[in-house]
C-alpha positions in Angstrom: -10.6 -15.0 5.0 -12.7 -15.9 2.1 -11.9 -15.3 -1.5 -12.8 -11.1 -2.5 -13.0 -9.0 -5.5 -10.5 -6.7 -6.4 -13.0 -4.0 -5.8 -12.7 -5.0 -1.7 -8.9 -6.0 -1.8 -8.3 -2.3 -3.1 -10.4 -1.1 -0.3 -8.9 -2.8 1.8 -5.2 -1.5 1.3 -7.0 2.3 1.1 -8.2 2.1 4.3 -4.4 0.6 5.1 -3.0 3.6 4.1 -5.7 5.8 5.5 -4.9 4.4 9.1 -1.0 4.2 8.9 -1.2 7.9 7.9 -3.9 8.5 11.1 -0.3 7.2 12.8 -2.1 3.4 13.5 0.3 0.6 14.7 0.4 -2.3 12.4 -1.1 -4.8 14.6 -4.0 -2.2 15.4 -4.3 -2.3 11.6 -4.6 -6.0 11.2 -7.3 -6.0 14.0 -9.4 -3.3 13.1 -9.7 -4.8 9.7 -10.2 -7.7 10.7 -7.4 -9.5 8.5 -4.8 -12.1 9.1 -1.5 -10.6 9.1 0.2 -12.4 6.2 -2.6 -10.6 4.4 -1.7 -7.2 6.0 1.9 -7.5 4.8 1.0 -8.5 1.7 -1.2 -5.6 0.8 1.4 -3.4 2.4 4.5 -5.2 0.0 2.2 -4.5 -3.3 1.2 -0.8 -1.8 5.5 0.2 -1.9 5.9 -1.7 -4.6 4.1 0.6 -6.6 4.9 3.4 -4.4 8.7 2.3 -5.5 7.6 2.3 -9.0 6.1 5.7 -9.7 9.0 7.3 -7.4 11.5 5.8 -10.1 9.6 6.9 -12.8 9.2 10.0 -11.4 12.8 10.6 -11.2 13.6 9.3 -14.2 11.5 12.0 -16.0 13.0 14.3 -13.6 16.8 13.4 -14.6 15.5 13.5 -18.1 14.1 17.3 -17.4 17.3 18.4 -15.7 19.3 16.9 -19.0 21.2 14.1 -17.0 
């Protein structure tokens, strides 16, 4: 795959999580976007990464709320 913006990499990992919530397999995924599949997983590391990130802020502030 050739070099793309950050404008189509972030399309590209919307329309990942549009299909794994529409219950898609991963390789149906990779071939219906037409990416290799060291891409796929990529996309999908950095999407729960910060997935993982807000959760922990979000239950920081939480923990902070509740006075822990």
């Amino acid at each position: 795959m050739a070099n793309i913006t950050k404008a189509q990499a972030q399309q590209i990992r919307n329309n990942i999580t549009k299909y794994l919530q529409d219950g898609l397999s991963h390789d149906d995924i990779i071939n219906k976007l037409s990416i290799d599949r060291s891409t796929f997983y990529r996309y999908l590391k950095q999407m729960r990464d910060i997935e993982t990130k807000i959760w922990s802020k979000v239950e920081i502030d939480s923990a902070r709320y509740r006075g822990l």
